[in-house]
C-alpha atoms as one frame of an Amber mdcrd trajectory, in Angstrom:
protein
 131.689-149.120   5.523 129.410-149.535   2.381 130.608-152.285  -0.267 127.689
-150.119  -2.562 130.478-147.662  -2.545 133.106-148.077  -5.275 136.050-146.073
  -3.310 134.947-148.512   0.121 134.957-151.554  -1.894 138.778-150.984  -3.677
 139.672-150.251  -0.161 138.671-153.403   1.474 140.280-155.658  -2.011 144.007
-153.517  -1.058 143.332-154.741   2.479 142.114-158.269   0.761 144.892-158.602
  -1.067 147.195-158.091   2.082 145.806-160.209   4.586 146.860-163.348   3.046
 150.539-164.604   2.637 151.837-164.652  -1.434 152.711-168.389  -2.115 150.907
-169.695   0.600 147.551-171.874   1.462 146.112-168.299   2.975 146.883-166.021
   0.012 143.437-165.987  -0.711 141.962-165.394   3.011 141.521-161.827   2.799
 139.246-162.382  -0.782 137.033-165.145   0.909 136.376-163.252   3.944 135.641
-160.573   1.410 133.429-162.575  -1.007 131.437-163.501   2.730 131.138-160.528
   3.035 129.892-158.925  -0.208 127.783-162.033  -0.714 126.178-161.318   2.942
 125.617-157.249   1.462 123.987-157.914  -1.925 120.136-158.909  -0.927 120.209
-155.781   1.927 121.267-153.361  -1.209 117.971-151.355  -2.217 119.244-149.852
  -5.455 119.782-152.566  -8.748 122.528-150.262 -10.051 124.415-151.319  -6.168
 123.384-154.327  -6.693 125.243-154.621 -10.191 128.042-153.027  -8.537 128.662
-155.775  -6.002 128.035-158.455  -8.211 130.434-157.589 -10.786 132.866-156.843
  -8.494 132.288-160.622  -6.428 132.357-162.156  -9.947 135.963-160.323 -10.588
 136.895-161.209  -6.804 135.786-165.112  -7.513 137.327-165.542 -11.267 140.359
-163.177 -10.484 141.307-163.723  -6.873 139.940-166.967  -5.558 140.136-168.754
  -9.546 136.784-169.892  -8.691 135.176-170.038 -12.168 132.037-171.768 -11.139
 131.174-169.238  -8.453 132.031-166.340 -11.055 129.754-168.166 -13.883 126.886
-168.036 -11.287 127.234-164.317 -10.046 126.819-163.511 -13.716 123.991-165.442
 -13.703 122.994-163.000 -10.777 123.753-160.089 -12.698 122.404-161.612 -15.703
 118.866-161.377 -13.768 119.363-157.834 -12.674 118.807-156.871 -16.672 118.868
-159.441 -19.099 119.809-156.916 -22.129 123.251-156.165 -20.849 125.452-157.868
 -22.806 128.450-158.556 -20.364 127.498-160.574 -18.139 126.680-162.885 -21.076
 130.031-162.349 -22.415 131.801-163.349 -19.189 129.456-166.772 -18.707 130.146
-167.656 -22.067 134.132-167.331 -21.397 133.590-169.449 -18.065 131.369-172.016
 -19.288 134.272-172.490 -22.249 136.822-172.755 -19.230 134.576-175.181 -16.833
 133.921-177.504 -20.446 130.040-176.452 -19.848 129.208-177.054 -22.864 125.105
-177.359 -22.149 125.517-173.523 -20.098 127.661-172.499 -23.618 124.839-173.360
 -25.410 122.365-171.551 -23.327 124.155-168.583 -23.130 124.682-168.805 -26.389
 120.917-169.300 -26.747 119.958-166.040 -24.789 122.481-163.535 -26.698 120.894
-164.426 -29.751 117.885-162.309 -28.101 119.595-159.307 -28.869 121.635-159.379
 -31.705 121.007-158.783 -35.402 121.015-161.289 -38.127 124.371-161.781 -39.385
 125.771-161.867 -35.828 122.823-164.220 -34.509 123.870-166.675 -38.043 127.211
-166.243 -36.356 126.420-167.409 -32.962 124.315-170.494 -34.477 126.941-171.532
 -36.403 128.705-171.735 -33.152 125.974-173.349 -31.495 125.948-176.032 -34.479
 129.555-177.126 -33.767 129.643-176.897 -30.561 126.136-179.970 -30.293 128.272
-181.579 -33.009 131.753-181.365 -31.867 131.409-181.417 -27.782 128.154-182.988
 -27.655 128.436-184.955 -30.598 124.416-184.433 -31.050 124.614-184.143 -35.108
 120.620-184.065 -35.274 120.784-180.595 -32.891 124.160-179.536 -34.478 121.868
-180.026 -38.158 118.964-177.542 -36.546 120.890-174.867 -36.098 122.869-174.791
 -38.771 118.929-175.012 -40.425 118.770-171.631 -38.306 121.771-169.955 -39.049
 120.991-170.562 -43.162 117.753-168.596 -42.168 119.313-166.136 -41.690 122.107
-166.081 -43.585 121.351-167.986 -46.608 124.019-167.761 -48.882 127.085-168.920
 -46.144 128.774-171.614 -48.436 130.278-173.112 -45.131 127.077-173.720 -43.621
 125.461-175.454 -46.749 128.563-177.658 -46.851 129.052-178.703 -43.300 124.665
-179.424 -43.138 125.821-181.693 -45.986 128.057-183.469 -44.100 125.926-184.399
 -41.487 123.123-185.316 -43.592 125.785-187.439 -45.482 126.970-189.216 -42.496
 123.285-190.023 -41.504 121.564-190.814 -38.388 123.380-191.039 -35.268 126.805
-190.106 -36.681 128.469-187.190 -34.501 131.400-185.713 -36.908
């Protein structure tokens, strides 16, 4: 059988899905044999488009079927290396990072989708960069810069201006 193959591969997660007992430790047996077993096919695939393939469907199989969130943030990482312009994989880590409380991997994902987006959205993801240093990291100095960012490129967002005055009000080493 080849997991490249998208009929093969939703064959073997039916069969997945029924090798385990519902409500019981083993539910999930026939998805980690399967995981094994896609993660054991992905380096002999030749094509980057099979490649893509697998991973996405391993990252599904981890989030989805084994609620492994860490394992599915790091296939998308995977993916994410395949071609570093497509937009979902960045998506999904951003959602699991949120889940796991990552909030260092939020911001860098955060970090790398501002690569590709225009201005208003990239003021948009600062923004969320800024409270995300101030309010999980409670880094106000950080939080400040990229609100500084965010202005740049959206100068005239009232809520920016006012929450960089807050945290120049509260001074040094003050978090919220």
């Amino acid at each position: 059988s080849d997991p490249a193959d998208a009929d093969t591969r939703a064959e073997a997660e039916r069969l997945a899905r029924h090798l385990g007992t519902p409500g019981e430790p083993d539910a999930a047996r026939g998805f980690v044999l399967l995981s094994a077993s896609y993660e054991a096919a992905v380096p002999r695939l030749e094509e980057d488009y099979e490649r893509r393939e697998l991973l996405t469907s391993l990252a599904r199989i981890y989030d989805d079927e084994l609620d492994d969130p860490r394992r599915a943030l790091v296939t998308h990482e995977r993916l994410l290396a395949l071609d570093p312009t497509e937009p979902a994989p960045l998506e999904a880590m951003d959602e699991l990072a949120v889940l796991l409380g990552d909030w260092p991997k939020v911001i860098e994902v955060l970090e790398k989708r501002l690569e590709n987006v225009p201005d208003m959205e990239g003021a948009d993801i600062l923004r969320r960069i800024a409270r995300t240093k101030l309010e999980m990291l409670d880094d106000a100095t950080s939080a400040a810069d990229a609100y500084e960012r965010a202005l740049t490129l959206d100068g005239d967002h009232a809520p920016t201006i006012d929450r960089l005055i807050e945290i120049y009000e509260a001074g040094p080493g003050e978090g919220k």
